[in-house]
Every structure is written in C-alpha cells, then in structure tokens.
C-alpha positions as CSV (number, residue, x, y, z in Angstrom):
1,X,-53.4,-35.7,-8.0
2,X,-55.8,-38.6,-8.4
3,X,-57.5,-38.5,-11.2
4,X,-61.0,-40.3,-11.8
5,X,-62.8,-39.8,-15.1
6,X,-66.2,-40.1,-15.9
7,X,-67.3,-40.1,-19.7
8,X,-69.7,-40.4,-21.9
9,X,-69.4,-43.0,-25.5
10,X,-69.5,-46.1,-27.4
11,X,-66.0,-46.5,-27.1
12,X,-65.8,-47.9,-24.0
13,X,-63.9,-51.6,-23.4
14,X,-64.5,-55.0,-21.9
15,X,-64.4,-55.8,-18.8
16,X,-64.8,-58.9,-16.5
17,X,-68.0,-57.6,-15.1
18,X,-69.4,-56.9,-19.1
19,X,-69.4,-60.2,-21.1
20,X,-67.2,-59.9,-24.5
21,X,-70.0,-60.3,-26.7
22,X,-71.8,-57.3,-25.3
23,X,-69.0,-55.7,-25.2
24,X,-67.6,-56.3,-28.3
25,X,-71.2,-55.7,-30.2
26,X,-70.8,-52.1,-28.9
27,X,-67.8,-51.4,-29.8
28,X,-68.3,-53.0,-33.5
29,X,-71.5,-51.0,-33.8
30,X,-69.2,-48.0,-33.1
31,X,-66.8,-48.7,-35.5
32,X,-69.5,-49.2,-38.2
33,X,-71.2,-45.9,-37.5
34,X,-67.4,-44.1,-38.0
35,X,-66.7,-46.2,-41.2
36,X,-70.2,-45.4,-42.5
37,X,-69.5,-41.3,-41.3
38,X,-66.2,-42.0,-43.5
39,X,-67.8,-43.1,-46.6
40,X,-70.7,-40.5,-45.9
41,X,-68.6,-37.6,-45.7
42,X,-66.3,-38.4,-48.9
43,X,-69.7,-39.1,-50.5
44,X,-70.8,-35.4,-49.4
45,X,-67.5,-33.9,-50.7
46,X,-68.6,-35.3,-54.2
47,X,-71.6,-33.9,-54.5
48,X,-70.1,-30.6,-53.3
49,X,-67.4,-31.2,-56.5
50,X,-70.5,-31.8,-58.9
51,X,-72.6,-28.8,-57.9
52,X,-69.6,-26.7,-58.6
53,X,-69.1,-28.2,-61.8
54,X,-73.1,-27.8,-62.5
55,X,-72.7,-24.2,-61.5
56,X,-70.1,-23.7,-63.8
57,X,-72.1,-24.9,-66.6
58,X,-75.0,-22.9,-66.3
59,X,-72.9,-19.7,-66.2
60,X,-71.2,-21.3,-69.5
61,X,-74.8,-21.9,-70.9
62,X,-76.0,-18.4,-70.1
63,X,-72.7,-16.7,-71.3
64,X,-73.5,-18.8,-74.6
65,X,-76.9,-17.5,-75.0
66,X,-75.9,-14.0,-74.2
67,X,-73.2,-14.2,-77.5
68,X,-76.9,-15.3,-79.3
69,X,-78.0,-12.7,-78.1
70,X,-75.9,-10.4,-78.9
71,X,-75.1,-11.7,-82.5
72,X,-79.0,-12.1,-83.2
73,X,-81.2,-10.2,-85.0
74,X,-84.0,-10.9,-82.1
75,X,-82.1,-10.0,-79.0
76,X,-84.6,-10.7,-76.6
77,X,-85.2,-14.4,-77.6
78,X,-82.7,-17.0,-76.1
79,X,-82.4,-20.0,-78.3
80,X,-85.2,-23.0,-77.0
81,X,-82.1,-25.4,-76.5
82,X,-80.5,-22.6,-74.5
83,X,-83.2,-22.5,-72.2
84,X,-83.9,-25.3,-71.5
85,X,-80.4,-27.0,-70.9
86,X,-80.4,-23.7,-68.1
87,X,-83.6,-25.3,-66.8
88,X,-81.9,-28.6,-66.6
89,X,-79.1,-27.7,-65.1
90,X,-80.7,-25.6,-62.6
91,X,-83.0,-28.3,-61.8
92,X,-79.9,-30.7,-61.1
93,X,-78.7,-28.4,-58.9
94,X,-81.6,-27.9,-56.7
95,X,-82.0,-31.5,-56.3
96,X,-77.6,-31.9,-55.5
97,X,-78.7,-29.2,-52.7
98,X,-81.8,-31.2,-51.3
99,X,-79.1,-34.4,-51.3
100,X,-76.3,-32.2,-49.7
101,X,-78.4,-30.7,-46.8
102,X,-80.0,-33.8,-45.9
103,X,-76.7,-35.5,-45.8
104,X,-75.1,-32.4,-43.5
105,X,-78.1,-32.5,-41.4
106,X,-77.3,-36.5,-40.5
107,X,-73.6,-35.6,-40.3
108,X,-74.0,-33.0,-37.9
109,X,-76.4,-35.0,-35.6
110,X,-74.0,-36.7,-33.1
111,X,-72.0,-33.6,-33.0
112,X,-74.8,-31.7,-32.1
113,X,-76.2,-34.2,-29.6
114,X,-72.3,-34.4,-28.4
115,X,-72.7,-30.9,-27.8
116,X,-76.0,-31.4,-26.0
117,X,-74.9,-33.5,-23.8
118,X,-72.0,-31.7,-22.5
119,X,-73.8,-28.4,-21.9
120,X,-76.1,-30.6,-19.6
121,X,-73.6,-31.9,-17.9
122,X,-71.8,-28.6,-16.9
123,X,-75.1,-26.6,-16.0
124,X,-75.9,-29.8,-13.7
125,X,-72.6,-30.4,-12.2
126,X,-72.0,-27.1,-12.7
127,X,-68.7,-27.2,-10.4
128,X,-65.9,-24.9,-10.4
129,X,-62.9,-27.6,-9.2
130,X,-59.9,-28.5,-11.0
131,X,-60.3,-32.4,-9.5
132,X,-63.6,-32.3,-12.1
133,X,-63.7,-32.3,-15.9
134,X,-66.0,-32.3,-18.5
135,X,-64.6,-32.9,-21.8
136,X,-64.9,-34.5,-25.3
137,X,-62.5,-37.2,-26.6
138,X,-62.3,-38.7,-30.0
139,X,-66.4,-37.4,-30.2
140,X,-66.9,-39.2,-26.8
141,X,-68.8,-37.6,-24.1
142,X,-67.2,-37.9,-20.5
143,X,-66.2,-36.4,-16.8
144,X,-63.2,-36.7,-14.8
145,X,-63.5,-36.9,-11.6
146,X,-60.4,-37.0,-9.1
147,X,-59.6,-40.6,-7.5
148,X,-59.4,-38.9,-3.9
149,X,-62.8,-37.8,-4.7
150,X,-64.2,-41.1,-5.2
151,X,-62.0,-44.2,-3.1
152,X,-59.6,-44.2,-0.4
153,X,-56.2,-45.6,-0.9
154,X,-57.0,-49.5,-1.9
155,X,-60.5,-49.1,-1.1
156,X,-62.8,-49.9,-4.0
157,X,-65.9,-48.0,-1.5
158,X,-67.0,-45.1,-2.7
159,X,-66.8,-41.7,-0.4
160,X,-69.7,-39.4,0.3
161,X,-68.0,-36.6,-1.2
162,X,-68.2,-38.3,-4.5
163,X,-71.9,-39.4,-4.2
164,X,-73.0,-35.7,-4.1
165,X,-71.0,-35.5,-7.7
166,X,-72.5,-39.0,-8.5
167,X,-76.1,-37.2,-8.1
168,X,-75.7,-34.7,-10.3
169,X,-74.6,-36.9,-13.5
170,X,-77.1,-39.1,-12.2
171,X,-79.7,-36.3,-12.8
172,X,-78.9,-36.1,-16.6
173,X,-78.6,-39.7,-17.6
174,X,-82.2,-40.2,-16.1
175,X,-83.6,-37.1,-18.1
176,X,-82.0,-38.7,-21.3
177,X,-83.3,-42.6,-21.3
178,X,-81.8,-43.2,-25.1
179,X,-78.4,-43.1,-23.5
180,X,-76.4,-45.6,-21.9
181,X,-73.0,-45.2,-19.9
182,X,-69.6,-47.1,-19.5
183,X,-67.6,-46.9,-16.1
184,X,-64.6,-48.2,-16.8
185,X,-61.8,-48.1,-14.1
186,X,-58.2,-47.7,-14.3
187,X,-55.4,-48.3,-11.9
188,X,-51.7,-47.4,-11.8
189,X,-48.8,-50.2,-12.3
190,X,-48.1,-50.9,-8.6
191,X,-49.1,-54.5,-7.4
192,X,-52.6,-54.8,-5.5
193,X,-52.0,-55.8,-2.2
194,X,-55.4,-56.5,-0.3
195,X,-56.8,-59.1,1.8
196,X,-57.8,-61.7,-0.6
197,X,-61.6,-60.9,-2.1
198,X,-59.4,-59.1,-4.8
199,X,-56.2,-60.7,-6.5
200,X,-55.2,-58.2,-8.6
201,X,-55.5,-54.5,-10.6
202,X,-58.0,-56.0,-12.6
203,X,-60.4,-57.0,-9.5
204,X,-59.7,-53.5,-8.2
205,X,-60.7,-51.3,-11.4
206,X,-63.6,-53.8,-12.3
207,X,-64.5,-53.4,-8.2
208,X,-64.6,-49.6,-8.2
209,X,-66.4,-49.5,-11.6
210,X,-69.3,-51.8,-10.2
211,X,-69.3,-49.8,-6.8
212,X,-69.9,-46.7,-8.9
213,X,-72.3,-48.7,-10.7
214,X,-74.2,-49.6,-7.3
215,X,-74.6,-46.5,-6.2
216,X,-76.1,-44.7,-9.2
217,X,-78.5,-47.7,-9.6
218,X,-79.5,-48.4,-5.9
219,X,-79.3,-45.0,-4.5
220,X,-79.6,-42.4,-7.5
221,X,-82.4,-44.0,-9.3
222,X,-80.7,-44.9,-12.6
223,X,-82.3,-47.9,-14.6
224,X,-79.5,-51.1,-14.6
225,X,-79.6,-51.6,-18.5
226,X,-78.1,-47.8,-19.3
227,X,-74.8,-49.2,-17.6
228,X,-71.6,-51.5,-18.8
229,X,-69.1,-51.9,-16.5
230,X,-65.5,-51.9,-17.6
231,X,-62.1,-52.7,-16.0
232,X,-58.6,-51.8,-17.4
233,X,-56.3,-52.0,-14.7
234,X,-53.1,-50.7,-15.3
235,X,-52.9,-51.5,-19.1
236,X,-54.0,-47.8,-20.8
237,X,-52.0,-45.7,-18.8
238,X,-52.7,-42.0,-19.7
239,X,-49.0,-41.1,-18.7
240,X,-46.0,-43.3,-18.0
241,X,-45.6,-45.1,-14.4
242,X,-42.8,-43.4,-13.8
243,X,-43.5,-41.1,-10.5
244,X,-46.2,-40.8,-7.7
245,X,-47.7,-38.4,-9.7
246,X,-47.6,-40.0,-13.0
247,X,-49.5,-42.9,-10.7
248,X,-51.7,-40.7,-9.4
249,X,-53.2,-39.5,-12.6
250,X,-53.5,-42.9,-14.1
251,X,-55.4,-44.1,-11.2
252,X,-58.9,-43.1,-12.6
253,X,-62.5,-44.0,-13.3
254,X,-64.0,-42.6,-16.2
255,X,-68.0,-42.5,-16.8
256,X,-68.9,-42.3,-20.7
257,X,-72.2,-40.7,-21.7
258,X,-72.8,-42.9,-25.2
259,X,-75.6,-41.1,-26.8
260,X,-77.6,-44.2,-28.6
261,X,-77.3,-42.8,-32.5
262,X,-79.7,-45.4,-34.0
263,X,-81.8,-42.2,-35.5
264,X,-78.7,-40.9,-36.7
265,X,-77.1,-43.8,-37.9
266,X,-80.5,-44.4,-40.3
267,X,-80.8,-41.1,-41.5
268,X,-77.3,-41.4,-43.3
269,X,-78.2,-45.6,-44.3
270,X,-80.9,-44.0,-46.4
271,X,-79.1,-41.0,-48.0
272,X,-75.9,-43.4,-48.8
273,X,-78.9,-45.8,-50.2
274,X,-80.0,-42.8,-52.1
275,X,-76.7,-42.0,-53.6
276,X,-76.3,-45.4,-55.2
C-alpha cells in the first residue's frame, strides 16, 4: 500500500523548491524552542525539589514550636521567632507555586495546541480509511494519506480523489492563520524514469510536493506564505527498500501542521528570565 503522509510541524526539511536559509531558520528556531523546553523543564523540576524542602521546614518549625509549647508555662503563645520564620517560609512557598504554575502553564502550551490541532483535524476529515492517518510524531502534527490516493504511478498530478481529502485539511489550516505547513515528499529507491522535465527522485518528490501545494493555494483558498515545500526523495526511508511493499510505504507525501509557538516560546523566555 502506498503511503502518502500529510503532517503538521517545524521539523520539516529543505527542499529545492524551499531555499536553505528559510529552511534552515525553521528548523534552527525549532531546535531552540526544544533546547529552551529542556532547560525549562529541569528548571521546573528544581523548583519542585525546593518547595518540598520548604515544606519540610515549616512542618520542622511548627513541630518546634509545638515542643515550646508544650514545655512552656504559656501554652497558647508560640515563640515571635517561631512565627514568623512560619510566615516566611510559607510566604516562599506561595510565591515557588506562582513560579511553578506559570512555568507548567507555558510547558503545557504546545502540547495542548498539539492536541488542538489534531482533534480538528479528525472531526474535519473525519474519515474512517486505513489509507488516512492522523497522528503525532516527535510532538509534530501530521496526516498520512495513501500514495494511490494522491498520484498515479510516475505521475506527479494530483487525482480527484485526493482533492476532496485536500479540502478538508484545507478547511482547518484556513481557520488557524498562525500556522504554517510543510509538504514534503518522499519516494522509494527505484530510479525515476520519465520523459525529461524531471531527472530524478528528487524532481519527482519536490514535483508532487509543489502539485499539492498548487492545489490547496489555487483551488482550496489557502494563503501562499503558510506553505514550505520539501523534497526527500528516497533518502528517509520509513522501512528498508527491500520489497514492493516496503516501496510502497516509503513512497509518501506528508503535510505538517507547524503551530507557530512565538506566544509560547515568550511566555517560557520570561519565566527562565525570572528564575535567574
């Protein structure tokens, strides 16, 4: 079975139809958002470690006060040191939980707007068809659609049968402007053989990536600069060349929703700044 994806992420890769600085700036800007979720997260994970350890000390501090307590004369007067170290570290702790739940919020944006995205796709596309998938990969948005769905053998045209699926995703990119998508085709190892506009498997997976691109911009109404075309030609196979059907499944174009994360990405900038 011929397998096409479409997905949605930053992590899509260059291609002959994309120049490498564009391409290269998004996939940079991806990398820094993950290193910068790294650092975040261990960051998080520390704070956790010092409100337990503030915790701790206020039930050592009240256990303290209660042996004053207990060992004083006035039994219903906590020491005025007692108190008041309570007081501080109950303060600390309040402000360790402002810092932890605005630094979970950010965290937890992309994976909610992940999750978002893919519950839009499937009540759009909502198909029932095993040549159609709608996943997440690596936190990467993206559908799957069957190569016999889209092309014909060689052909880099794009059937009828797939425009009607091309509609539907179509639909949610243009109700969410803030993204933009990567097509980026994928053929098997066999040799192109055509009749001389393309040389090779990378004019054929770049050609079916700007076809798809075509037709979502001339015919489905989405705007030019939410796409980046991307060719890969037989270099990231997703199974060894080994049999027609191993061929089959690498021969694929995959559509990546990449959710732009700007918001996201500043709202963890300022608590990291706010940690230092």
């Amino acid at each position: 079975m011929k397998k096409v994806v479409i997905a949605l992420s930053v992590l899509g890769l260059l291609t002959s139809c994309v120049s490498k600085k564009k391409y290269a700036a998004l996939e940079a800007k991806n990398k820094e958002t993950q290193d910068l979720l790294n650092t975040a997260t261990i960051k998080l994970n520390s704070c956790l470690e010092e409100k337990a350890g503030l915790a701790a000390r206020v039930e050592g501090l009240k256990e303290h006060n209660q042996t004053l307590i207990n060992t004083s004369k006035e039994m219903t007067i906590l020491t005025t040191k007692g108190a008041e170290n309570i007081e501080k570290a109950l303060e600390s702790i309040k402000e360790k939980d402002l810092k932890i739940t605005r630094m979970q919020d950010a965290l937890n944006k992309k994976d909610s707007v992940t999750l978002a995205v893919v519950t839009s796709l499937k009540s759009v596309v909502g198909l029932n068809d095993e040549d159609i998938e709608i996943n997440v990969e690596k936190g990467v948005v993206f559908i799957s659609i069957s190569d016999k769905m889209l092309f014909k053998t060689g052909s880099y045209n794009v059937t009828d049968r797939a425009k009607s699926v091309l509609a539907k995703v179509a639909k949610v990119v243009n109700d969410k402007p803030d993204f933009e998508c990567m097509v980026e085709g994928h053929t098997d190892n066999v040799p192109y053989i055509g009749n001389g506009v393309l040389l090779d498997n990378w004019d054929l997976s770049v050609k079916r990536s700007t076809s798809i691109i075509r037709v979502l911009t001339n015919e489905l109404g989405v705007k030019p600069e939410q796409l980046v075309a991307a060719g890969r030609s037989s270099y990231v196979p997703l199974v060894p060349n080994t049999s027609a059907e191993n061929r089959a499944k690498n021969r694929r174009t995959r559509i990546l929703v990449l959710p732009k994360i700007d918001q996201f990405y500043d709202m963890v900038e300022k608590e990291m700044k706010k940690q230092k």
